[in-house]
Each structure stands twice: as structure tokens, then as C-alpha cells.
C-alpha positions in Angstrom: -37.2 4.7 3.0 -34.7 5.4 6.3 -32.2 7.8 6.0 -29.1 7.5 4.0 -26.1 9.7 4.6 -23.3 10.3 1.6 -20.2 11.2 3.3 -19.0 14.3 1.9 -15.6 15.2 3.7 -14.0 15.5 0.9 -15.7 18.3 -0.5 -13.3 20.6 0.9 -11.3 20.6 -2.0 -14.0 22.4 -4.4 -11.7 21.8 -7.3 -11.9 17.8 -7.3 -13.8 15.0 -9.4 -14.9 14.0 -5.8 -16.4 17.2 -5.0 -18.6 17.5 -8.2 -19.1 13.3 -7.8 -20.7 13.8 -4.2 -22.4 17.1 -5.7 -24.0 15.5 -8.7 -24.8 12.2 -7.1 -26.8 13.8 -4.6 -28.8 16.2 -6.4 -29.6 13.6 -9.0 -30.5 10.7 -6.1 -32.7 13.4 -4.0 -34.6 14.1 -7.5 -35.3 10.4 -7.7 -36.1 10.3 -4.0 -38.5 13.3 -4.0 -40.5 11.8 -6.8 -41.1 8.7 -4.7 -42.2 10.7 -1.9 -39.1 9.7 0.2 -37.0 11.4 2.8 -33.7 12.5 0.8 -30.3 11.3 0.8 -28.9 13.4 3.6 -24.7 14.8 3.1 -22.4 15.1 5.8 -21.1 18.0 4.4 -17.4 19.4 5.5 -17.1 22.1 8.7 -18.7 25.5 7.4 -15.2 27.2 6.6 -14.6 24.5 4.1 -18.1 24.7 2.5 -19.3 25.9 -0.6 -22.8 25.1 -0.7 -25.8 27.1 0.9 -27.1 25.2 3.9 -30.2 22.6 3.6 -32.7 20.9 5.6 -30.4 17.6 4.6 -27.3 19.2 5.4 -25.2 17.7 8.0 -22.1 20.2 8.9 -19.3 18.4 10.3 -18.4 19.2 14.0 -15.6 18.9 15.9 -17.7 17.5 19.0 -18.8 15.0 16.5 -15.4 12.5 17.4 -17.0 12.0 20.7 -20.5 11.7 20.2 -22.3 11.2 16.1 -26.3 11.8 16.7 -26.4 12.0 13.2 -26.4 8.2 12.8 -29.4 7.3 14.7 -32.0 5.7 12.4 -28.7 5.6 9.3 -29.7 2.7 7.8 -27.1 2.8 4.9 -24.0 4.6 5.6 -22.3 5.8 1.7 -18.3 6.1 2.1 -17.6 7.5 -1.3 -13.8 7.0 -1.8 -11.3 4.3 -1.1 -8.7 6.1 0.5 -11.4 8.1 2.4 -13.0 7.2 6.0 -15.8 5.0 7.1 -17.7 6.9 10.4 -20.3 4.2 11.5 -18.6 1.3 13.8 -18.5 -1.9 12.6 -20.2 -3.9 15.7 -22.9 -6.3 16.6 -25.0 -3.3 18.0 -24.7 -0.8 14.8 -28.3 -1.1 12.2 -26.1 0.8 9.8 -24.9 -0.8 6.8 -22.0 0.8 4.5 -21.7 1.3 0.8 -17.8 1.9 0.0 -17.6 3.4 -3.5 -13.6 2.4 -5.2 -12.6 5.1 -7.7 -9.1 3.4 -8.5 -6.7 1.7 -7.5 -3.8 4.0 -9.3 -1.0 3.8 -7.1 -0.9 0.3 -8.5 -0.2 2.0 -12.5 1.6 5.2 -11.4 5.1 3.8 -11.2 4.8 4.5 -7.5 7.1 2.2 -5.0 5.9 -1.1 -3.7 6.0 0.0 -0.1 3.9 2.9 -1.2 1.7 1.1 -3.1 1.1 -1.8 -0.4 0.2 0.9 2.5 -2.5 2.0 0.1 -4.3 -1.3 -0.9 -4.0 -1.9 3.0 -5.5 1.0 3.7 -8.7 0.6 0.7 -9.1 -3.2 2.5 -9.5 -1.8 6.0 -12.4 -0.2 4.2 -13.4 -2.9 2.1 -13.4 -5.0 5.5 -15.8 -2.7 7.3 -18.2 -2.3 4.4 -21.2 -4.2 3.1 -21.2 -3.5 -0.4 -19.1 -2.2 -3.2 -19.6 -0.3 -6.1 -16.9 0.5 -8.3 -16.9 3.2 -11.7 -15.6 1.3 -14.2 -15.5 -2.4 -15.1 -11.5 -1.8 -15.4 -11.6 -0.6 -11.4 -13.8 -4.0 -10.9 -10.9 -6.2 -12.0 -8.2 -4.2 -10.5 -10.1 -4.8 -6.7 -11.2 -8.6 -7.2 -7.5 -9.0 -8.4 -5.5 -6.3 -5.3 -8.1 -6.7 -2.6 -9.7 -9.8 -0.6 -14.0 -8.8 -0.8 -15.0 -12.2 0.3 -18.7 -12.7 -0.5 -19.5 -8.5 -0.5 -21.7 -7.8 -3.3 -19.5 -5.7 -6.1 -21.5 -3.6 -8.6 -20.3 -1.7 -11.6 -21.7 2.1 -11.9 -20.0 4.2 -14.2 -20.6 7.7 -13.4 -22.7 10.1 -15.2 -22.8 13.3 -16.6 -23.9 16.0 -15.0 -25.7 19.6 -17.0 -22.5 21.1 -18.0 -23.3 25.2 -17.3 -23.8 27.8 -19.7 -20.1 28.0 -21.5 -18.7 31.6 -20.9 -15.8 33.3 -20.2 -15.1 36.3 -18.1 -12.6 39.3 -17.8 -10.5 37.3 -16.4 -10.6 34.3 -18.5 -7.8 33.4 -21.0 -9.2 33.5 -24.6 -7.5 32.2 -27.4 -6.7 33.9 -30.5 -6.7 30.6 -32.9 -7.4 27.4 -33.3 -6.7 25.2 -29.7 -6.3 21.6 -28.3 -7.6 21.5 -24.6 -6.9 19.3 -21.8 -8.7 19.3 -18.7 -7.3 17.8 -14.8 -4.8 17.8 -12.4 -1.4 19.0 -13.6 0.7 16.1 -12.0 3.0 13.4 -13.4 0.1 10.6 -13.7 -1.8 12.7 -15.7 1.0 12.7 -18.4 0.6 15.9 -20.2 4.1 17.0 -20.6 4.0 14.2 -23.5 1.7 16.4 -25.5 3.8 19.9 -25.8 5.4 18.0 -29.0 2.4 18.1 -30.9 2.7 22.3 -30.6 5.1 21.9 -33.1 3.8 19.7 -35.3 0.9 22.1 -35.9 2.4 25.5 -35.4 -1.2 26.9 -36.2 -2.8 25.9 -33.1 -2.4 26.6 -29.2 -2.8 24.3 -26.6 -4.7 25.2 -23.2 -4.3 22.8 -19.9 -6.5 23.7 -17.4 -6.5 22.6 -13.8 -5.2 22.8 -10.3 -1.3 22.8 -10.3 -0.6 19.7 -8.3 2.9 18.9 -8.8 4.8 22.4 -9.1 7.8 20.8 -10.2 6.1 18.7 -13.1 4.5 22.2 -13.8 7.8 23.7 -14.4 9.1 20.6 -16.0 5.8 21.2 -18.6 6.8 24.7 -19.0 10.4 24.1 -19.1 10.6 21.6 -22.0 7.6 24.5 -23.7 10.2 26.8 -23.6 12.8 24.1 -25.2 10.7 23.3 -28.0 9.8 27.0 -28.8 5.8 26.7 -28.2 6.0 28.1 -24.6 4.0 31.6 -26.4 1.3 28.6 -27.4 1.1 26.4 -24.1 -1.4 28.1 -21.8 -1.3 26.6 -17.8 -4.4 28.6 -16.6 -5.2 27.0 -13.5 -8.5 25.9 -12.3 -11.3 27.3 -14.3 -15.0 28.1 -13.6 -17.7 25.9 -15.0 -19.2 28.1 -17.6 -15.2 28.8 -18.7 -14.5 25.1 -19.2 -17.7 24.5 -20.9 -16.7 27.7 -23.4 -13.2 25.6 -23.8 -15.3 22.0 -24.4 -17.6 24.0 -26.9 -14.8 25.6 -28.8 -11.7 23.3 -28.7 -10.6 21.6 -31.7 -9.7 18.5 -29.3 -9.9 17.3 -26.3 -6.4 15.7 -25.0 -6.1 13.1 -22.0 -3.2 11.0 -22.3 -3.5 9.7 -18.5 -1.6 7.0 -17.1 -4.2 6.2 -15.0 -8.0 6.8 -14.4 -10.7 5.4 -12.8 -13.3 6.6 -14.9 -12.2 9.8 -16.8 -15.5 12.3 -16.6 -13.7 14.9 -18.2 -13.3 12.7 -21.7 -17.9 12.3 -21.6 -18.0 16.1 -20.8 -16.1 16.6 -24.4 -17.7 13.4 -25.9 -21.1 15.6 -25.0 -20.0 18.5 -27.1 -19.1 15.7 -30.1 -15.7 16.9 -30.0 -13.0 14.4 -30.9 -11.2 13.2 -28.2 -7.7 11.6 -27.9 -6.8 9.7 -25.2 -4.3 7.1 -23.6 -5.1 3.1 -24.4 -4.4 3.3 -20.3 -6.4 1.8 -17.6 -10.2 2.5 -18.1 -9.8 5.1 -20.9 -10.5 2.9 -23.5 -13.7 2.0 -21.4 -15.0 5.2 -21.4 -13.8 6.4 -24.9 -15.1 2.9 -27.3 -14.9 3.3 -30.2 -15.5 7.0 -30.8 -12.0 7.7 -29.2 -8.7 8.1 -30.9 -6.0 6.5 -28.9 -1.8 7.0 -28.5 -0.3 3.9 -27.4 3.0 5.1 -27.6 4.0 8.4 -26.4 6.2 9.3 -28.8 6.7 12.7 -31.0 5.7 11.1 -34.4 3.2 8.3 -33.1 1.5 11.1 -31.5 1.2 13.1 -34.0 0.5 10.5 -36.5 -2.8 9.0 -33.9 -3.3 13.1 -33.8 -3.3 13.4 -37.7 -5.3 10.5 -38.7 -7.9 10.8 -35.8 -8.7 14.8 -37.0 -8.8 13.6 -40.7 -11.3 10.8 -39.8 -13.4 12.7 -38.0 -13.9 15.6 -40.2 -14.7 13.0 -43.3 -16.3 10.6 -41.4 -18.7 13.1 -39.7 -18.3 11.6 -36.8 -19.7 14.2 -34.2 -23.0 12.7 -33.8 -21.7 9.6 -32.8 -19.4 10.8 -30.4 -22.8 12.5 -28.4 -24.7 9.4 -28.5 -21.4 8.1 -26.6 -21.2 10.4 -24.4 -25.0 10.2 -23.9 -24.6 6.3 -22.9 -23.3 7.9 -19.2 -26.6 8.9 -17.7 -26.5 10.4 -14.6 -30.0 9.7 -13.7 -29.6 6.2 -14.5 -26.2 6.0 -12.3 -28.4 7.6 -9.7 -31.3 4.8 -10.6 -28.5 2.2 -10.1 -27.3 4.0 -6.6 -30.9 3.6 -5.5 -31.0 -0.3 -6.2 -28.1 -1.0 -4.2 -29.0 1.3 -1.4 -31.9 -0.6 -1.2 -30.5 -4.0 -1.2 -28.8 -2.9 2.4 -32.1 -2.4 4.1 
């Protein structure tokens, strides 16, 4: 098989779904590949002070010399953009042999309340791509509809691979870590507005005998403080922990050990986070949003209002049912439908088809 490259810019930000997607995807793809007997999927990795990952022989460090002159691409057959707001390096021309696979996420700024101007400079920016590409793939079934319906693909194949879940690591937690001293809910993302968390502080006093930890990178300060704020209204800020990004093994302790997993998202993509809890058959309650419900089935508890009492109601029933129900069990084999060797099967196939 020629060479494939799997743009990986955006692994700068280590604490992003799209670093562990470009991660994950790669190792799993270069598995595959090396069991053919095949040259692997080659990354073109971020500039060395941005990178977190030991160098390989199918490494490609960004340079800045690379604007002027890309040696990298001779003999790229297939070219994998990964995001739609991202980049697309290859030219579009009669005398390029490179074809390009655009991976769409989401198309949130369309469910995020954001303002029409906004939202139409960023569905003209995803077509620029979508217009230079070959191919599209898309995570979820949801993200399918929203393109075909947003965007103008013409007669460009569009596949549906949802993405899979990666070996969680060993749960631990260190020195450092924040450890809870009774029963706790956990969420897990990006603390900004779309992610809707605020709506869950309520539930802290419903069920004064539990805590409440919300780990991830503080994106919106001011919603932060809005969170923490209306904590400190509701007399549960003592039981709202904010601890920031955590490491691997310290999320998987919180997955392990939560009595709940939370995401009441506006809008996702996909939602990896919900299969990571789904894999340790821990209940899960989620937003009837966007592709949640896609990713969640039937094994899910849903709020479709956002409400104190509706919350807590969806909250109480949903914990009753799935301690008499037994339900753990079914919520692994849910979680187990996300393979990511067979995403990585379905990555193949398509890359493939562009030879």
C-alpha cells in the first residue's frame, strides 16, 4: 500500500478528544497495517515544542520551511484531514496523485445558540474543505444528516465511522489527585457553556449524600465561575469539585468508582467520554441532544428537560432501575459495540477506495 499521512496539527493541544482521536486511530491503523505487511500510516505530527510523543520512523515533525516546499507528500497517495474546521495541506490540482479523506466531527456551531453570522463563516469554512476533498467520513449518523442537510458534497462518497474505544490505562490516582471522601457523580469534558454542566449543580442538593467531580480543561473562565458561583448559591460549593484536566490512570480511577457518569451536552459529535463509562457498566445520564442518544441506546438515562425536579426525577428513576434491573452487563456490551479495531478496519476500507 503507498503512503498515507494523518494530519496531526492539532495535537498540540494534548488535552483534546482530537489529540487522543489522531493518537488512537493511528496506533490502531498501524497495528492493522503491520499485520498486512504494509508500510504504516505515517503522522504529520506538530513542531517538536508542541509534541508529546517520542519520535518514530513514521513521524513527520512539522517545519516551518515546510510553507515553502512539503517533500513529505511525494508518493502521498491519500492525504487524511481529520477535522472540519482544520486544514487540508495537499493542493487541489490536475498535477497532485494525492487524494484527501476529510473526517467531520460536528457541525455544533449550528446547536450552540451561536449567531448566524458566526455560524455561516463556519459551515463556509467546513465546505472549503469539503470542496477540496475526495471522501468523507463522519462519527456519527447524527453528524451525517447535519452535513448532507448544512453542506453541498455533490457526488463525494460519505461514510459513517463512529469512533472506538481505546484501552483506558490502569485507574490510579496520585499525591496530587483529588480523592473523594463519599459517594460521587462524575462528569468528564471541556468546562464551557455547550457542555451544559452548570444545569447539574441542582442535583447536589437533591442528594446531599453525594459529591460531584467535573473534570476537564477550564475553557470558558467565566462559565467556570458562573458553575461555582451558583455552587456557592445553592450551598453544595464544599461538594462541587472543578479539578481540571486529569491524567489517564486518574480518570479511569473516577470511571471505575463513580456512581454516575453525567453529560448533559448540548451538543456532540460523538461523545467518547459516555463509551469510556459505558465500558466500566456504570450508568450514564445524558442529554436527548444531538448524537447522545446515538451513542447512549438504550442503556442510557436521558434529561430532556433541564430542570431541578425533571432532573432529579430522570436521576432518581434511572439509579433505581439500574440497581434492580442489574443492568451493568448490558451497559459493557454497549459500550463494547464501539470497537476501535473495527473503526480502524473501516478507516482502511475507505483509504483504500482512494487508491
Amino acid at each position: 500500500m503507498s503512503s498515507i499521512i494523518l494530519d496531526c496539527g492539532l495535537m498540540k493541544f494534548p488535552n483534546s478528544g482530537l489529540y487522543h482521536y489522531c493518537l488512537n486511530m493511528s496506533l490502531e491503523v498501524n497495528k492493522l497495517l503491520e499485520k498486512r505487511q504494509q508500510p504504516p500510516l505515517r503522522m504529520y505530527l506538530p513542531p517538536r515544542k508542541y509534541l508529546q510523543k517520542a519520535p518514530e520512523n513514521h513521524h513527520i515533525i512539522e517545519k516551518k520551511w515546510h510553507k515553502l516546499w512539503k517533500p513529505f507528500l511525494v508518493g502521498c497517495r491519500v492525504w487524511h484531514a481529520p477535522f472540519q474546521s482544520g486544514r487540508i495541506i495537499p493542493r487541489k490540482d490536475r498535477s497532485s496523485s494525492t487524494n484527501v479523506l476529510l473526517t467531520v466531527h460536528d457541525l455544533n456551531v449550528l446547536h450552540e445558540g451561536k449567531p448566524r453570522e458566526e455560524q455561516l463563516r463556519s459551515l463556509a469554512h467546513t465546505q472549503t474543505l469539503i470542496d477540496r476533498s475526495d471522501a468523507i467520513v463522519c462519527i456519527s449518523e447524527f453528524t451525517r444528516n447535519d452535513l448532507l442537510q448544512h453542506c453541498e458534497v455533490g457526488n463525494k462518497p460519505v461514510y459513517v465511522i463512529h469512533n472506538g474505544l481505546h484501552q483506558v490505562a490502569t485507574p490510579g490516582l496520585n499525591h496530587k489527585s483529588y480523592r473523594p471522601s463519599r459517594p460521587f457523580l462524575f462528569g468528564l469534558g471541556y468546562l464551557n457553556a455547550k457542555k451544559n454542566y452548570h444545569v447539574l449543580i441542582p442535583l447536589l442538593q437533591h442528594n446531599p449524600e453525594l459529591e460531584m467531580i467535573i473534570a476537564g480543561h477550564f475553557d470558558e473562565p467565566d462559565y467556570v465561575a458562573q458553575m461555582k458561583a451558583l455552587a456557592e448559591q445553592l450551598g453544595v460549593r464544599d461538594r462541587l469539585h472543578l479539578p481540571g484536566p486529569v491524567l489517564e490512570e486518574e480518570k479511569s480511577w473516577y470511571l471505575k468508582n463513580c456512581l454516575a457518569f453525567l453529560h448533559p451536552s448540548l451538543a456532540e459529535g460523538f461523545g467518547l467520554p459516555v463509551v469510556e463509562a459505558m465500558s466500566f457498566g456504570k450508568p450514564v445520564f445524558l442529554s436527548d441532544r444531538t448524537s447522545l442518544p446515538e451513542v447512549g441506546g438504550d442503556v442510557a438515562f436521558y434529561f430532556s428537560s433541564f430542570e431541578a425536579e425533571a432532573m432529579q426525577q430522570v436521576f432518581q428513576a434511572g439509579m433505581n432501575q439500574y440497581t434492580t434491573q442489574a443492568l451493568e452487563q448490558q451497559i459493557r456490551q454497549r459500550a463494547n459495540f464501539f470497537s476501535l479495531e473495527k473503526s480502524a478496519e473501516k478507516y482502511l476500507e475507505v483509504y483504500e477506495s482512494l487508491f
